[in-house]
C-alpha positions in Angstrom: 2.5 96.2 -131.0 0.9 94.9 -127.9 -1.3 98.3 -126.2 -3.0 98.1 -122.9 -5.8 100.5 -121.8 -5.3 102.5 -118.2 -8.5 104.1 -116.9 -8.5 106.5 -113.6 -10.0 104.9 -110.5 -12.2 107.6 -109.5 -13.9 107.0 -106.0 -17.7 107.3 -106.2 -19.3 111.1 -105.1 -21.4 111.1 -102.1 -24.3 112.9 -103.1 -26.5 114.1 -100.6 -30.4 115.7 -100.7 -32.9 117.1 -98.8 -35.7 119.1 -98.8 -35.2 122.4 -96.3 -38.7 123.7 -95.7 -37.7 127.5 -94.3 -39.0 130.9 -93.9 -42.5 131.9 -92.1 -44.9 129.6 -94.1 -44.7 126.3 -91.9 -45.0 123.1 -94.2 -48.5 121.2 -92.3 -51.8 123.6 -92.3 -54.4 123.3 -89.7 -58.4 123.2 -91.2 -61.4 125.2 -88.7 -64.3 122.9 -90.1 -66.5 125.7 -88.3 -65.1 128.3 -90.6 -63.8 126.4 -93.7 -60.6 128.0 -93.1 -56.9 127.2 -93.8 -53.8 128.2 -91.4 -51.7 129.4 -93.2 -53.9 129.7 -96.4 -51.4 128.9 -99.0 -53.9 130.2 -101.4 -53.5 133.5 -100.4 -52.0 136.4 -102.0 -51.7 140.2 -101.4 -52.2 142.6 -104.6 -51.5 146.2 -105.0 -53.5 148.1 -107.2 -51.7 147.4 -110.1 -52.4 143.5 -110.3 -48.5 142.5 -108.6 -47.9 140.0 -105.9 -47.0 141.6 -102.6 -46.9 139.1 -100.5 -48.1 135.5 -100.3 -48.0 132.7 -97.7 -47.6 129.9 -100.0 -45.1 127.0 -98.8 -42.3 127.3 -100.3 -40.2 124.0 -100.2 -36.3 124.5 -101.6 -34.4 121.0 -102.6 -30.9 121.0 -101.3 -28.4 118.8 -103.4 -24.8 118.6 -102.5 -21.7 116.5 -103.4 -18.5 115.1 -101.9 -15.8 114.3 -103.8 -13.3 111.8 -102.1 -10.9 112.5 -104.9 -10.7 116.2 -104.4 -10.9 116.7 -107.8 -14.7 118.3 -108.2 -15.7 121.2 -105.5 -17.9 120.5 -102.8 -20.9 122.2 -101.6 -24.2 122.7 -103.5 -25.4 121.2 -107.3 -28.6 122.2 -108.1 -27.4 124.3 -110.4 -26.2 121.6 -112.4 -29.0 119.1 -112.2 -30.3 117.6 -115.5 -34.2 116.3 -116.0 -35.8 117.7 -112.9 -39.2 116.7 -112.7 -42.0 117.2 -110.2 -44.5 115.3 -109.1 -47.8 115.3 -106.9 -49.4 112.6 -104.6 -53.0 112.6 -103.4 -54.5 109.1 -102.7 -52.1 107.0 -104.0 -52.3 108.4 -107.0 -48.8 109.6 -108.9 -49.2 113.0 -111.4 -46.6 114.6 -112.7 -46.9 118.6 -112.5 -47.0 120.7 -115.9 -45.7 123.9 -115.6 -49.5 125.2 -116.6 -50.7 124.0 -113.8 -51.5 127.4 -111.4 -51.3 125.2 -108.0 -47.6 124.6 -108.1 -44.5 126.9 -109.4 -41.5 124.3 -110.0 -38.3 125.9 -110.8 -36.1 123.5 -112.9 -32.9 125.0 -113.6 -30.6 127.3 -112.1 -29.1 127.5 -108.3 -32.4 127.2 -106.9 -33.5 123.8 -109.1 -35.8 121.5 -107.5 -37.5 124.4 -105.7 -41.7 123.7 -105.9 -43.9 126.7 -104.3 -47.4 125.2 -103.3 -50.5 127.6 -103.7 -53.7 125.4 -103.1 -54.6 124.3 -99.6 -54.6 120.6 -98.3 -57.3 118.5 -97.3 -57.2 117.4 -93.8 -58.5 113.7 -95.3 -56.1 113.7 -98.5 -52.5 114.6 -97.5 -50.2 115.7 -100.2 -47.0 114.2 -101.2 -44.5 116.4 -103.5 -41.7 115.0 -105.4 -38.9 116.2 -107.2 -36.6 113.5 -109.6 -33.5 114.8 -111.0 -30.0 113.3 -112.7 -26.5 114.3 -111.7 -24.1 113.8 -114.3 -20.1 113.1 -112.6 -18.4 115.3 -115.1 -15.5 113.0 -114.1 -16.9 109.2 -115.2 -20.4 110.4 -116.7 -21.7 108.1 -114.2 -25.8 109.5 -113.8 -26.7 109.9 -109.7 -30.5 110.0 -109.5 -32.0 112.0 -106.9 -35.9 111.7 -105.8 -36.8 113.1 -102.8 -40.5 113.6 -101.4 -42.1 115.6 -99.0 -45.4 114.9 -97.3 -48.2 117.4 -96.2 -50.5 117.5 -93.6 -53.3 119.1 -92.7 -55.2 118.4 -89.8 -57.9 120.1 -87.4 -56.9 122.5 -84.6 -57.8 119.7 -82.2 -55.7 117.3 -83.9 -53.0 119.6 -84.9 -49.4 117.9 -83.3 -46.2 119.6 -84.1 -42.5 119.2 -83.8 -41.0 122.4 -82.2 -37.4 122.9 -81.9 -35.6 126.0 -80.1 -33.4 126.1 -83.4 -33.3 127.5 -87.1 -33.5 125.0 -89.5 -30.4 126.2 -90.5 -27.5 126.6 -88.5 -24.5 128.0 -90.4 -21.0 126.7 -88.3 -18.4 129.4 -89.0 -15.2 127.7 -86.9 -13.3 131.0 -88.1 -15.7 133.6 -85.7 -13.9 135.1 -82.6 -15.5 133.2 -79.9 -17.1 130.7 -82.1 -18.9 127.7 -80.7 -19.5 124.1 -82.1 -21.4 122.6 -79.5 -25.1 123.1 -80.1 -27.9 121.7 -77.9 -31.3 121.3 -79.6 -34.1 121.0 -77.4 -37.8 119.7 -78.6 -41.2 120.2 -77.4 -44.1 118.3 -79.0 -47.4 120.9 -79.2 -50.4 119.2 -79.1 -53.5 121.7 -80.0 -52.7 124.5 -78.4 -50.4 123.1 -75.9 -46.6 122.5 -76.0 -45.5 119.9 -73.6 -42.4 117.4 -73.1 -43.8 115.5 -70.8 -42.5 112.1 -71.4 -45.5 110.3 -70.3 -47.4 112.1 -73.5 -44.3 112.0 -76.0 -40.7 110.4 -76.6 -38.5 112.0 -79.4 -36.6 110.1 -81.8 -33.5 111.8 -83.4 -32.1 110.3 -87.0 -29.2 111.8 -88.4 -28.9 111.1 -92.5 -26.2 109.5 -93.4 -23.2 110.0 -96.2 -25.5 107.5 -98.2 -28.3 109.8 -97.8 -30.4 107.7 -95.6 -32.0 108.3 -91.9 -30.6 106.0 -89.2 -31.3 106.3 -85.5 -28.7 108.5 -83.5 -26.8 106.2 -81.3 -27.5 102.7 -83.4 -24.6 103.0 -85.2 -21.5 104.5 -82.7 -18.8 104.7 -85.6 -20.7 107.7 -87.2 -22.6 109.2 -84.4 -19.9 110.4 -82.8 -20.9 113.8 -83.7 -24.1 113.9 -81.8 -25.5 112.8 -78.7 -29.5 112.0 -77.3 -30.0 112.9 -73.8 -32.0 109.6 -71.6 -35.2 111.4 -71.6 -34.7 112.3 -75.3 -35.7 116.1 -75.0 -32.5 117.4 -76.4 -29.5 116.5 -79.0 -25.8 118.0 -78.6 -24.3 118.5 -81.8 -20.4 118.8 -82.2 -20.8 121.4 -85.4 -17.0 120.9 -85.4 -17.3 117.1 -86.8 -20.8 117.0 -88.6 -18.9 118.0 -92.2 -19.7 120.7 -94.4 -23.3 119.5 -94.1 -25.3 117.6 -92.2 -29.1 117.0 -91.2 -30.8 116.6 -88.4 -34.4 115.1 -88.1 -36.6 115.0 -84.8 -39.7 112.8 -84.8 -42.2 113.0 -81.9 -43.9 109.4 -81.2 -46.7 110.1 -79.1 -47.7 107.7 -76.2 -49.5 104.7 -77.9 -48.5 105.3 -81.2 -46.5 101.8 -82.3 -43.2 102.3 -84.4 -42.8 99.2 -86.9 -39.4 98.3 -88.3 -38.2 102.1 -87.5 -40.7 103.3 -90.1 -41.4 107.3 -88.4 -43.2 108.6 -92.0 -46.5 110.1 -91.0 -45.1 111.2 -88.0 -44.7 114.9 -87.1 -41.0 115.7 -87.6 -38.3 118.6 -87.6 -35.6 119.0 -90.0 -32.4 121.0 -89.2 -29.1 121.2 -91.2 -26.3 122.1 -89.9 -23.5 123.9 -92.3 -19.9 124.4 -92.3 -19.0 128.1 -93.7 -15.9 129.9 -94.0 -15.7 133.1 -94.4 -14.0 135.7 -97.4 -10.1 136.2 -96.4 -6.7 137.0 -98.1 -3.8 135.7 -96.8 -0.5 138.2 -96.4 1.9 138.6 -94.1 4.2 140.7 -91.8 7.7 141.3 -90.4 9.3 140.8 -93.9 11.2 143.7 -95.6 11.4 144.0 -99.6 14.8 145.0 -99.6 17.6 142.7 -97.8 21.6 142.8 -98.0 23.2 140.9 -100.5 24.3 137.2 -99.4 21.3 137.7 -96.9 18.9 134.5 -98.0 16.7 134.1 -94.8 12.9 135.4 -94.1 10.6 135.1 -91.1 7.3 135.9 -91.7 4.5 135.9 -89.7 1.4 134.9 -92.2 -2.0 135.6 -91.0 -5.3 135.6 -92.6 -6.6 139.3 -93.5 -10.6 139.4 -93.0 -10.3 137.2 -89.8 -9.7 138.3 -86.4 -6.1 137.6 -85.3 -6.9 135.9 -81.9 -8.5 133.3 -83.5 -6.4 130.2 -84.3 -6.8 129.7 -87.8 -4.0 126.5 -88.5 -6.7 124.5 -86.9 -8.9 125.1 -90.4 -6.3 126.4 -92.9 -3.4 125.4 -93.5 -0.7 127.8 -94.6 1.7 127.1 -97.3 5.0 129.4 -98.1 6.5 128.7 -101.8 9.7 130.1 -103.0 11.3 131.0 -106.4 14.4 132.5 -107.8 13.6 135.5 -110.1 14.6 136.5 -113.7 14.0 139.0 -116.1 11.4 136.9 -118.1 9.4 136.3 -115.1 8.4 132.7 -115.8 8.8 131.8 -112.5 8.8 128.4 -110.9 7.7 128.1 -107.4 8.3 125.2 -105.3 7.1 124.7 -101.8 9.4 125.7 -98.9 7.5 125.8 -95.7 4.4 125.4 -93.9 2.6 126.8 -90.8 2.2 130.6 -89.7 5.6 131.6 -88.7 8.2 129.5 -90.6 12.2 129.9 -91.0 12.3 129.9 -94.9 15.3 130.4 -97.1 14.7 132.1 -100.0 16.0 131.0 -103.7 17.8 134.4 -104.2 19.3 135.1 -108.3 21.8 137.7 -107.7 20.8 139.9 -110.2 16.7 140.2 -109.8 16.6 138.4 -105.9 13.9 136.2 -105.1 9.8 135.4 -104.4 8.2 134.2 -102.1 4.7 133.2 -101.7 2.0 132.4 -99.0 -1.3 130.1 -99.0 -4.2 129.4 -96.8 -6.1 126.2 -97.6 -8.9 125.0 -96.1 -8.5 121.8 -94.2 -12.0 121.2 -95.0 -14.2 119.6 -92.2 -12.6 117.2 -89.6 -14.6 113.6 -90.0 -14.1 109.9 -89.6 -11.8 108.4 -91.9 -13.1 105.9 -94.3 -12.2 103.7 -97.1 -13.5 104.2 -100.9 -17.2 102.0 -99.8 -17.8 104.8 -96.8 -16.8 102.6 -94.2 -15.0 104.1 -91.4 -11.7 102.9 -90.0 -11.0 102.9 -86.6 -8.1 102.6 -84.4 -6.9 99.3 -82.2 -9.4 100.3 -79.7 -12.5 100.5 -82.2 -12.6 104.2 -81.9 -13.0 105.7 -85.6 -10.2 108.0 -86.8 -11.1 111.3 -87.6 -9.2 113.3 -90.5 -9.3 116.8 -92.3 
């Protein structure tokens, strides 16, 4: 007997990572050589009288691993709860140690929805900056195929004098919901370099650079590549960035780099620089779908239904077809209830005609799925296809 083998062709997952450095602890310190101080001390902790931790201000730096299946098969959105081997890993000249959970500077959380999380407590010396890593495996419960993710973050600490920051007028994370009454996708993010004390965009002092990372997890330059930055846009004086939230996917990030005047860039290398992360998220919110203008009870030989579906949980001005798409499935009853439903209809307000039995009438059912995020159509190796005029073809 002659046997052949067939394998499925799954498409490769895009996995994405990122460290999102949030709350009120900022991730560079600034040292008073006249007072041997650190701000923010990320030493310091508050104490009640019982020996617990209050408060502290040490930096906390959170590791944000998604994935994207192409297939459809595995969900997409966060995986850091199912990262495998997560190690950390410090940096100080040149010099690679990996970090023991004994070690009181650091706590490293390794498992669980927050893995890859490391919480620095010991300050940073203005002449040794610190780089912390994080290395993990993904396993694609589809092929077994192991991603590896290793992702660093540097920190800086440098005299009040010295101190130059990124500022943007943004979060660092801007949550999308394209289901809000009134909801808006465009968002303008302006930056401001500060300098000491002073915050200036004066363009004879500082230029901005924005890089966007890509669905191969690397930064690029916004505008050197037109077929996937047609979700944001640099102003000429490079002070501000419009992001279409509506395009940018469920995620996305944003990085602004400040090159002062003077400072040469080589071969687009920005590290060292001071920079500004934002991610932008797509979230839609808890609904049910139901319906209305449809009676239970209809006279026999009667087989028609016009329902008017709608999304319960969402306000009823908003246009929800453009992210969900609703689905209306009919099925002829019968006394054992194993029912089998087949799909009649789509869209909000259809013309359906029900599979009626005689004896026990007929279901129906409704759907909402999400479209997910409209982006540029591309091919299994992430390249995008365009249309006859080179401009790329954007999908759900």
């Amino acid at each position: 007997m002659k046997t052949r083998r067939f394998d499925f062709n799954f498409r490769p997952l895009r996995i994405t990572s990122s460290f999102l450095v949030g709350g009120s602890v900022p991730d560079r310190q600034t040292y008073n050589a006249d007072t041997n101080t650190y701000t923010p001390d990320y030493t310091h902790e508050d104490v009640d009288d019982k020996g617990n931790v209050t408060s502290d201000t040490h930096l906390k730096i959170p590791l944000q691993v998604s994935q994207m299946d192409l297939d459809g098969i595995l969900s997409q959105g966060p995986i850091n709860d199912k990262l495998a081997n997560v190690q950390f890993f410090a940096i100080e000249n040149g010099v690679e140690t990996e970090i023991q959970d004994s070690d009181k500077n650091y706590t490293c959380v390794r498992s669980g929805t927050q893995a890859g999380l490391i919480i620095v407590k010991k300050n940073v010396s203005p002449t040794k900056p610190l780089t912390v890593r994080v290395k993990a495996q993904y396993v694609d419960p589809r092929t077994k195929e192991v991603y590896k993710i290793n992702e660093s973050h540097l920190i800086n600490t440098t005299t009040i004098s010295e101190r130059k920051t990124v500022e943007l007028d943004t979060d660092s994370v801007v949550k999308y919901d394209p289901l809000a009454k009134g909801a808006v996708s465009t968002q303008i993010v302006h930056a401001a370099m500060r300098i000491g004390s002073n915050l200036t965009t004066d363009s004879s002092k500082v230029k901005f650079v924005w890089l966007k990372k890509d669905a191969f997890n690397d930064w690029h330059k916004i505008g050197s590549d037109a077929l996937t930055d047609y979700d944001m846009t640099v102003s000429d004086d490079t002070l501000s960035c419009t992001v279409d939230m509506s395009l940018t996917g469920d995620i996305c990030y944003l990085r602004c780099v400040g090159v002062l005047a003077g400072v040469t860039v080589k071969n687009d290398d920005y590290s060292g620089l001071p920079s500004k992360d934002v991610a932008f998220a797509r979230v839609i919110p808890p609904f049910e779908p139901d319906w209305k203008s449809v009676v239970d009870r209809i006279p026999y030989g009667y087989n028609e239904a016009h329902p008017i579906g709608y999304a319960k949980g969402i306000d009823e001005s908003v246009d929800i077809e453009k992210e969900l798409l609703a689905l209306w499935y009919t099925a002829k009853n019968n006394a054992s209830a194993n029912l089998s439903y087949s799909l009649a209809d789509h869209g909000l307000e259809p013309d359906i005609e029900l599979n009626m039995d005689s004896q026990y009438g007929g279901m129906l059912g409704f759907d909402l799925k999400d479209r997910k995020a409209l982006g540029a159509w591309t091919d299994k190796d992430g390249n995008v296809i365009v249309d006859s005029e080179g401009t790329p073809i954007l999908i759900h």
